[in-house]
C-alpha positions as CSV (number, residue, x, y, z in Angstrom):
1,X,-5.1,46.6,32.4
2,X,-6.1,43.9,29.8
3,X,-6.8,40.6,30.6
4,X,-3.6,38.4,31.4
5,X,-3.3,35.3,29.2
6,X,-0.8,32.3,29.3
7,X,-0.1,33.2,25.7
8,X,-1.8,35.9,23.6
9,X,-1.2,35.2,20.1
10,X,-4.6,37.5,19.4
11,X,-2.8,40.7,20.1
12,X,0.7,38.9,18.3
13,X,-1.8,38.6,15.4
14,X,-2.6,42.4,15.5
15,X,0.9,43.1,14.8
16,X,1.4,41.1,11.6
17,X,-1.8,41.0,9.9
18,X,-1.5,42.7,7.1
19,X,1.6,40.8,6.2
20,X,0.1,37.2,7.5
21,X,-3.5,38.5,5.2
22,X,-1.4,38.8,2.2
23,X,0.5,35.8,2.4
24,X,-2.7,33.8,3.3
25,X,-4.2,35.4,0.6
26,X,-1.1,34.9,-2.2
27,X,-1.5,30.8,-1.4
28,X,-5.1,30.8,-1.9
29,X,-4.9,32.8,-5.0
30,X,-2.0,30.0,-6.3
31,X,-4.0,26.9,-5.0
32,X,-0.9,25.4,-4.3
33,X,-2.1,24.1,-0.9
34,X,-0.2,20.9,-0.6
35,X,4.4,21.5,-1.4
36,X,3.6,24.4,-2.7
37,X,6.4,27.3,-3.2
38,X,5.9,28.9,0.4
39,X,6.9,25.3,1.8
40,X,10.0,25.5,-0.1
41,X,10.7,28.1,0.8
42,X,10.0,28.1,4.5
43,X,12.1,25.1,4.6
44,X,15.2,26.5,3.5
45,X,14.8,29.8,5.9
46,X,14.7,28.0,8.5
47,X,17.6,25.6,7.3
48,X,19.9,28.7,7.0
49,X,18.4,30.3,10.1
50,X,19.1,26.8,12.0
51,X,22.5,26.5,9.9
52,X,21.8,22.6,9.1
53,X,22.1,21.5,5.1
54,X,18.6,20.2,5.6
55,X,15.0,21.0,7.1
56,X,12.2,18.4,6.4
57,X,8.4,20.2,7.3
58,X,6.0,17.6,8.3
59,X,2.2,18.0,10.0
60,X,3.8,18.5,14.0
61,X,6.2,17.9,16.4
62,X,5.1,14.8,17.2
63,X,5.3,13.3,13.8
64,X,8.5,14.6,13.4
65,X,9.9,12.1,16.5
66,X,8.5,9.4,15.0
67,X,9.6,9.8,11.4
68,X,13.4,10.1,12.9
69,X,13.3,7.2,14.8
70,X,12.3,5.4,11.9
71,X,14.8,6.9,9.6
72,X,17.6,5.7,12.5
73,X,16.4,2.0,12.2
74,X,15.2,1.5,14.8
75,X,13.9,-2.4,16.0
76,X,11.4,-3.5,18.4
77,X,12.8,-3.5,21.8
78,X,16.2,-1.5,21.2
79,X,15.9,1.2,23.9
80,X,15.6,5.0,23.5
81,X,16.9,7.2,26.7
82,X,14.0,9.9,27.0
83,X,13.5,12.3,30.3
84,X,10.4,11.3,32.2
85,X,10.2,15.0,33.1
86,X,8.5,16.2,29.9
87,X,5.7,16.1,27.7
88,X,4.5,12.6,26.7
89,X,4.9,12.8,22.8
90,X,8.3,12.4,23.3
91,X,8.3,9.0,24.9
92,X,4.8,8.1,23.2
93,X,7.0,7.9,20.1
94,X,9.2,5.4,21.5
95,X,5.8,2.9,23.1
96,X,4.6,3.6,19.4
97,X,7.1,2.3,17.4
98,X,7.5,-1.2,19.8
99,X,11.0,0.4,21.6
100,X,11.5,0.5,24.6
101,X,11.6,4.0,26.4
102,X,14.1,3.9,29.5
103,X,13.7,7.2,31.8
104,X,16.7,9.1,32.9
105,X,17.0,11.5,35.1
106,X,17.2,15.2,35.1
107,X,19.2,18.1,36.8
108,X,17.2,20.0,39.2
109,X,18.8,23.1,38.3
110,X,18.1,22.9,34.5
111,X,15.1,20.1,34.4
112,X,17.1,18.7,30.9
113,X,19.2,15.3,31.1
114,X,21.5,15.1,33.8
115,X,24.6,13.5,32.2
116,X,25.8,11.0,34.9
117,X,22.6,9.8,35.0
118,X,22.0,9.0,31.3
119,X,25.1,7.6,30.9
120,X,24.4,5.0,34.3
121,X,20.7,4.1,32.0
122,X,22.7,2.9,28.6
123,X,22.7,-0.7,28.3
124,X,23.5,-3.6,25.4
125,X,20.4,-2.4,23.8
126,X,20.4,1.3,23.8
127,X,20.1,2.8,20.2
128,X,19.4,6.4,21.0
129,X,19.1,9.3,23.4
130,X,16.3,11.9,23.0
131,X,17.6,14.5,24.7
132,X,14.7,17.7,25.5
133,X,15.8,21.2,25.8
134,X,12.8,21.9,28.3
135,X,10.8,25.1,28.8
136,X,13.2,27.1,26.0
137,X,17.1,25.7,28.5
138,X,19.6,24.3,26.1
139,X,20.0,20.8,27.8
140,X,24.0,20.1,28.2
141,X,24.9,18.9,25.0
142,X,28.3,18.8,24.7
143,X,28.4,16.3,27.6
144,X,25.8,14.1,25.6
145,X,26.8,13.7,22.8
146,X,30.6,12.8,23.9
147,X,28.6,10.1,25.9
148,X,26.3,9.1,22.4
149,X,29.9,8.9,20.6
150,X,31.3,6.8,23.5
151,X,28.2,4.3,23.2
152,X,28.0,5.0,20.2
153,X,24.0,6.1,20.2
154,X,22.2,8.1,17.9
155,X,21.2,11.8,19.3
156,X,17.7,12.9,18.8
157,X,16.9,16.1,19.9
158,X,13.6,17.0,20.7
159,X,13.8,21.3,20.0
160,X,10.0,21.7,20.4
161,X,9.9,24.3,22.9
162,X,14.0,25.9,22.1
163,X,14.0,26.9,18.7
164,X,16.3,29.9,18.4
165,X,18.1,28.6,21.3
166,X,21.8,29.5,21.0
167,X,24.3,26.4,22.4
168,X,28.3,27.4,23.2
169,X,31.0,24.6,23.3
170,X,34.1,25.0,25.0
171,X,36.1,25.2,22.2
172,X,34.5,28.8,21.5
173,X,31.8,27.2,18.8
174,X,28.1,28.1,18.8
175,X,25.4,26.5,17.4
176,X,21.6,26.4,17.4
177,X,19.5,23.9,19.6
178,X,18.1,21.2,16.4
179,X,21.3,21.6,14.4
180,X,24.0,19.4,17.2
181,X,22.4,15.9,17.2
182,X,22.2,13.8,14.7
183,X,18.4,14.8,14.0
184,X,16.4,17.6,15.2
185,X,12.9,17.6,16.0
186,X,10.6,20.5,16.2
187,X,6.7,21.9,16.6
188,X,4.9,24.8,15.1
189,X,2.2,23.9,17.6
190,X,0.5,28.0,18.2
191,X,2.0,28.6,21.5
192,X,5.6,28.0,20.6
193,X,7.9,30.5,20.1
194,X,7.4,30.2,16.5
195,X,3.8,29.0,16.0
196,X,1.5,28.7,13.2
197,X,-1.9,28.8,13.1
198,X,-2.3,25.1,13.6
199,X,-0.3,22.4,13.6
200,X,2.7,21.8,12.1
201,X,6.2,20.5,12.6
202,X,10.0,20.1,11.3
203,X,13.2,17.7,11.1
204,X,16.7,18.9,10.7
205,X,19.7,17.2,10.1
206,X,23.2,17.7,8.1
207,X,23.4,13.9,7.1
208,X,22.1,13.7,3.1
209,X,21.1,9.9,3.8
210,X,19.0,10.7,6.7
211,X,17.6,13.8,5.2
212,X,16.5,11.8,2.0
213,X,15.3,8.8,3.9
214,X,13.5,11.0,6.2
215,X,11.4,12.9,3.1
216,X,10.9,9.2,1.8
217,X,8.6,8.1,5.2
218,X,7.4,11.6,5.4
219,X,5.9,10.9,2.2
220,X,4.4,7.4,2.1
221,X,7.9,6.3,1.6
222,X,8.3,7.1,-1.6
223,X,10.3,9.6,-3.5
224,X,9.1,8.8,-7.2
225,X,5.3,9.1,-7.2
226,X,3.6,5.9,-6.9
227,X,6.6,4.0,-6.3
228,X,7.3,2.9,-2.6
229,X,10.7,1.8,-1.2
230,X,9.8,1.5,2.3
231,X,6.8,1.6,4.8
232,X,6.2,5.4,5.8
233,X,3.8,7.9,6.9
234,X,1.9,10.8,5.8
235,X,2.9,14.0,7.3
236,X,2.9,17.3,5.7
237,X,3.5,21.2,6.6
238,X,0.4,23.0,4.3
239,X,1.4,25.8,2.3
240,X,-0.8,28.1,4.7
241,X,0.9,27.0,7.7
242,X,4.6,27.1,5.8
243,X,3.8,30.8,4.6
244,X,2.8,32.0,7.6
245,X,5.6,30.6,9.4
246,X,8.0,32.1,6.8
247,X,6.6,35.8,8.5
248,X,7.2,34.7,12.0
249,X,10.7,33.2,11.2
250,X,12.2,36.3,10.3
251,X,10.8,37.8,14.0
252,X,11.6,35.0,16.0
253,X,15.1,36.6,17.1
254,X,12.5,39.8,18.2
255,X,9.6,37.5,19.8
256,X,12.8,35.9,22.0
257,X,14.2,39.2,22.9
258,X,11.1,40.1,24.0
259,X,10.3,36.8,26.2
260,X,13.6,37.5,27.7
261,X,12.7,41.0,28.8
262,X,9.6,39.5,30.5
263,X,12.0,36.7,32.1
264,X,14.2,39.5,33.0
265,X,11.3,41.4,35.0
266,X,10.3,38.0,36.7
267,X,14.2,37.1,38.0
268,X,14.1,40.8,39.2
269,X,10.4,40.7,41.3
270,X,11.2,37.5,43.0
271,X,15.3,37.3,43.6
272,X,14.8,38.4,47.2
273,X,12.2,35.6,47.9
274,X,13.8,32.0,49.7
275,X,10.5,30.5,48.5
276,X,11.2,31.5,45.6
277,X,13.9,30.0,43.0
278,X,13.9,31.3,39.2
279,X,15.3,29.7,36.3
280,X,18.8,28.7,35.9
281,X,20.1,29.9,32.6
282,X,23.1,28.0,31.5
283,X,26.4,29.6,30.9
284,X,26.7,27.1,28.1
285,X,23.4,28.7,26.0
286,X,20.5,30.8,26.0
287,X,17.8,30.4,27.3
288,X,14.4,30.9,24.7
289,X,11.5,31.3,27.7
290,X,9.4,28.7,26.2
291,X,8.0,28.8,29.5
292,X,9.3,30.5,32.7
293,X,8.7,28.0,35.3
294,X,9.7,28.6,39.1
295,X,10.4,25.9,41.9
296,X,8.6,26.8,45.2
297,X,10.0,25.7,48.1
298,X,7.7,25.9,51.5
299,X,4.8,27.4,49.9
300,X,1.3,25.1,48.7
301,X,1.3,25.1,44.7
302,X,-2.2,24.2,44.5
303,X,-3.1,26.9,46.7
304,X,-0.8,29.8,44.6
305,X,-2.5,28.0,41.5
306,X,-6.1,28.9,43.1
307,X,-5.2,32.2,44.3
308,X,-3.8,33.4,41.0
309,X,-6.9,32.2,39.5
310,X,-9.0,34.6,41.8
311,X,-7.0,37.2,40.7
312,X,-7.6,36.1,37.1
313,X,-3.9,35.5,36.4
314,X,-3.1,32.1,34.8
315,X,-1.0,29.6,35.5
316,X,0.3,26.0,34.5
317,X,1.6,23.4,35.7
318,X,4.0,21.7,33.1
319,X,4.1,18.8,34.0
320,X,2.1,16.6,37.2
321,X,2.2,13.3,36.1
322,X,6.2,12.7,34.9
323,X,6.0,10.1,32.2
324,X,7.6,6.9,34.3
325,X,3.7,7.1,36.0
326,X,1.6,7.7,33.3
327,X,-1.2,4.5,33.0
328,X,0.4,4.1,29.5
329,X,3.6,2.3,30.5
330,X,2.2,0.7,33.4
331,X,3.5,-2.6,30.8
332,X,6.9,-1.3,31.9
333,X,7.0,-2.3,35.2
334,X,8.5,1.2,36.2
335,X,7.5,0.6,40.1
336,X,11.3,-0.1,39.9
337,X,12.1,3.2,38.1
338,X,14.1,5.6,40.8
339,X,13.6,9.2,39.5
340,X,14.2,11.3,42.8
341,X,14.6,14.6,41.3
342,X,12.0,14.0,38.6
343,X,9.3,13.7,41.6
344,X,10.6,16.9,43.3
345,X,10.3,18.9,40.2
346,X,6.5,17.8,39.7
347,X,5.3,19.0,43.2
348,X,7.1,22.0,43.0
349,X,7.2,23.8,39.6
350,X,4.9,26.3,38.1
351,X,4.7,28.3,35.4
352,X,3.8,32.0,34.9
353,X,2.3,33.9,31.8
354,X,5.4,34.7,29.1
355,X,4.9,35.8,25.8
356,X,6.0,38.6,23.4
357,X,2.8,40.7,24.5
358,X,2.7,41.6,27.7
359,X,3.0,44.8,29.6
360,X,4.7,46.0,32.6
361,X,1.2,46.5,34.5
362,X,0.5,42.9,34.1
363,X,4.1,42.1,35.3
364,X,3.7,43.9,37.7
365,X,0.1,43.0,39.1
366,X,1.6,39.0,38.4
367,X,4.6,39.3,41.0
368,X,3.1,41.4,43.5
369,X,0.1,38.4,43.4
370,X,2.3,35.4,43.7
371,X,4.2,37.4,46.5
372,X,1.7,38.4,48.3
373,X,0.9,34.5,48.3
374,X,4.0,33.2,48.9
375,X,4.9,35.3,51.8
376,X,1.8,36.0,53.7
C-alpha cells in the first residue's frame, strides 16, 4: 500500500504533467510572467465556469478578502459578521482593515452560519456578512442573503475551500458557491480543490462597478499606468500559476467526483458507529469534500489523533482554537462572546485524508484504524 497522505498532489502531478510541462514551458518561452495571456485567459474560464460576468486573479485567498472589503467601503469600526469556526484569514481581514469582526454562530450539523444566529449579531453598525462555505458544505445562502437584503448588508463570501460547489434555491435555480453574494472570494492555495503550485487567489462578482474598482486596488489603485485614483494593493495571479490553473479548471468537476467517491466510502465504513457522526450534506447543495471532517462523540480525539499516527495515517484538526479565542482579538473583549456550538465543534471534529488519489486499500486500512479506535 503506499504511504497515506492528507493530500497527495505528487501523484495528482503524475497525471498531468505532460500537459502542466508544456504550459510551464509555453510561458517561459513568452516571458510574459506578469498579465500575461494565460491570466486572461484563466480568468475568463473560470468566470464562465463560475457563471459570474467577472473574475479578478490576485496573489491568494487572503488578499482577495481584503481587496473586497475595501472595494465595499468599508470604515473603521463598521462591523463584519464572520464565523469564529474557521480559518483566521477570514476575520484577520476584518482586524486588518480597523472593522470590527463580530462572531456568529454556526450550525452543528453543517459548521457554516447558522441563520438565527447571524441575524440576532447585526447591529446599527453592521456593513457586511462573510459568510464561509466550510470544509467544501454550501453554507445556507438563500436564508442569508434574504437577511443581507433585510439589513441591507453586503454578502461576502468566502469560497476558499467550495469552489465547484453547486447551491439550489427553492425556486428550482442553481448556482455555484462565489457567484450568489455580492463578491466572491477564493484560494489557489496547493491543497484546494483547485490548487496551483503556490499561491494564488480570485474575486468574483456580476457588479461592473465593483469588478472595476476591485482591479483598481488589486493594482496599486490604478487603472491607467502611473496614474492612481485611490489607495490600493499589490496582488497578482503569475502567468505560471494562471496557466497551470487553466489545466486543473477543466478537471475540477473530475477531482470533485472523485473526492466524493472517497466521502462516499467514508459515510459507508462508519454509518453503523454512535461514536461516529459523518458529514451532513445539504439538500440545498453539494457538497465539494474540501475536507471530510467527522464529530466524535464519547471517544478521546487526541488519543485517535495519536493512534492514527502510529499507524502512519494522517490526520487534522481544522480548527482548535475558534477565532473569538485567538490572542489576536484579545482587544475585543470577547470573554463576553457566547459561542456554545462553536466550542463543541472544536473538541470534537477531525478530519481524515481526502483527495483525488487515493485507493481503496488505504480506505480501507483508514476506517478499519479509526474503528478499531473508536470502539475498542
Amino acid at each position: 500500500m503506499r504511504p497515506i497522505q492528507m493530500v497527495d498532489l505528487k501523484k495528482q502531478y503524475h497525471h498531468i504533467s505532460d500537459e502542466i510541462n508544456k504550459a510551464v514551458l509555453d510561458v517561459l518561452e513568452s516571458s510574459a510572467f506578469i498579465n500575461g495571456p494565460a491570466v486572461h485567459e484563466f480568468s475568463e474560464n473560470l468566470a464562465a465556469y463560475l457563471g459570474v460576468k467577472h473574475v479578478i486573479p490576485c496573489a491568494n485567498g487572503t488578499d482577495a478578502l481584503q481587496i473586497a472589503m475595501m472595494a465595499l467601503g468599508l470604515k473603521p469600526g463598521d462591523e463584519v459578521i464572520t464565523p469564529s469556526f474557521t480559518y483566521i484569514a477570514t476575520t484577520e481581514v476584518v482586524a486588518l482593515l480597523r472593522l470590527k469582526p463580530v462572531f456568529a454562530e454556526v450550525d452543528k450539523q453543517g459548521f457554516c452560519l447558522d441563520p438565527e444566529q447571524l441575524e440576532k449579531a447585526i447591529t446599527p453598525r453592521t456593513k457586511a456578512i462573510v459568510p464561509v462555505h466550510l470544509y467544501g458544505q454550501p453554507a445556507p445562502m438563500e436564508e442569508i442573503l434574504s437577511i443581507a437584503e433585510k439589513h441591507g448588508l453586503h454578502v461576502i463570501e468566502d469560497n476558499a475551500q467550495a469552489i465547484g460547489a453547486m447551491y439550489h434555491f427553492e425556486n428550482g435555480k442553481s448556482s455555484k458557491t462565489g457567484s450568489i453574494g455580492h463578491i466572491g472570494t477564493t484560494s489557489f492555495f496547493p491543497s484546494k480543490n483547485l490548487g496551483a503550485y503556490g499561491d494564488g487567489g480570485a474575486i468574483s462578482t456580476n457588479d461592473d462597478q465593483l469588478a472595476e474598482k476591485m482591479r483598481m486596488i488589486a493594482n496599486h489603485g490604478q487603472q491607467k499606468r502611473y496614474y492612481h485614483d485611490m489607495v490600493g494593493c499589490n496582488s497578482r495571479l503569475d502567468s505560471i500559476q494562471a496557466a497551470i490553473l487553466k489545466i486543473k479548471l477543466e478537471k475540477l468537476d473530475a477531482y470533485i467526483e472523485a473526492r466524493r467517491a472517497v466521502a462516499d466510502y467514508y459515510d459507508q465504513a462508519f454509518e453503523a458507529s454512535e461514536k461516529i457522526k459523518t458529514p451532513w450534506r445539504a439538500p440545498y447543495g453539494k457538497h465539494v469534500f474540501h475536507q471530510y471532517t467527522l464529530q466524535l462523540e464519547n471517544v478521546d480525539r487526541d488519543g485517535l489523533q495519536k493512534f492514527l499516527a502510529e499507524k502512519n495515517i494522517p490526520s487534522m484538526i481544522y480548527y482548535p482554537v475558534p477565532g473569538h479565542r485567538q490572542k489576536m482579538f484579545d482587544t475585543l473583549d470577547n470573554e463576553t462572546v457566547d459561542l456554545p456550538v462553536t466550542d463543541w465543534l472544536t473538541k470534537r471534529v477531525i478530519s481524515l485524508p481526502i483527495h483525488t488519489e487515493m485507493d481503496k486499500d488505504q480506505l480501507a486500512y483508514i476506517t478499519q484504524s479509526v474503528l478499531e479506535y473508536v470502539h475498542n
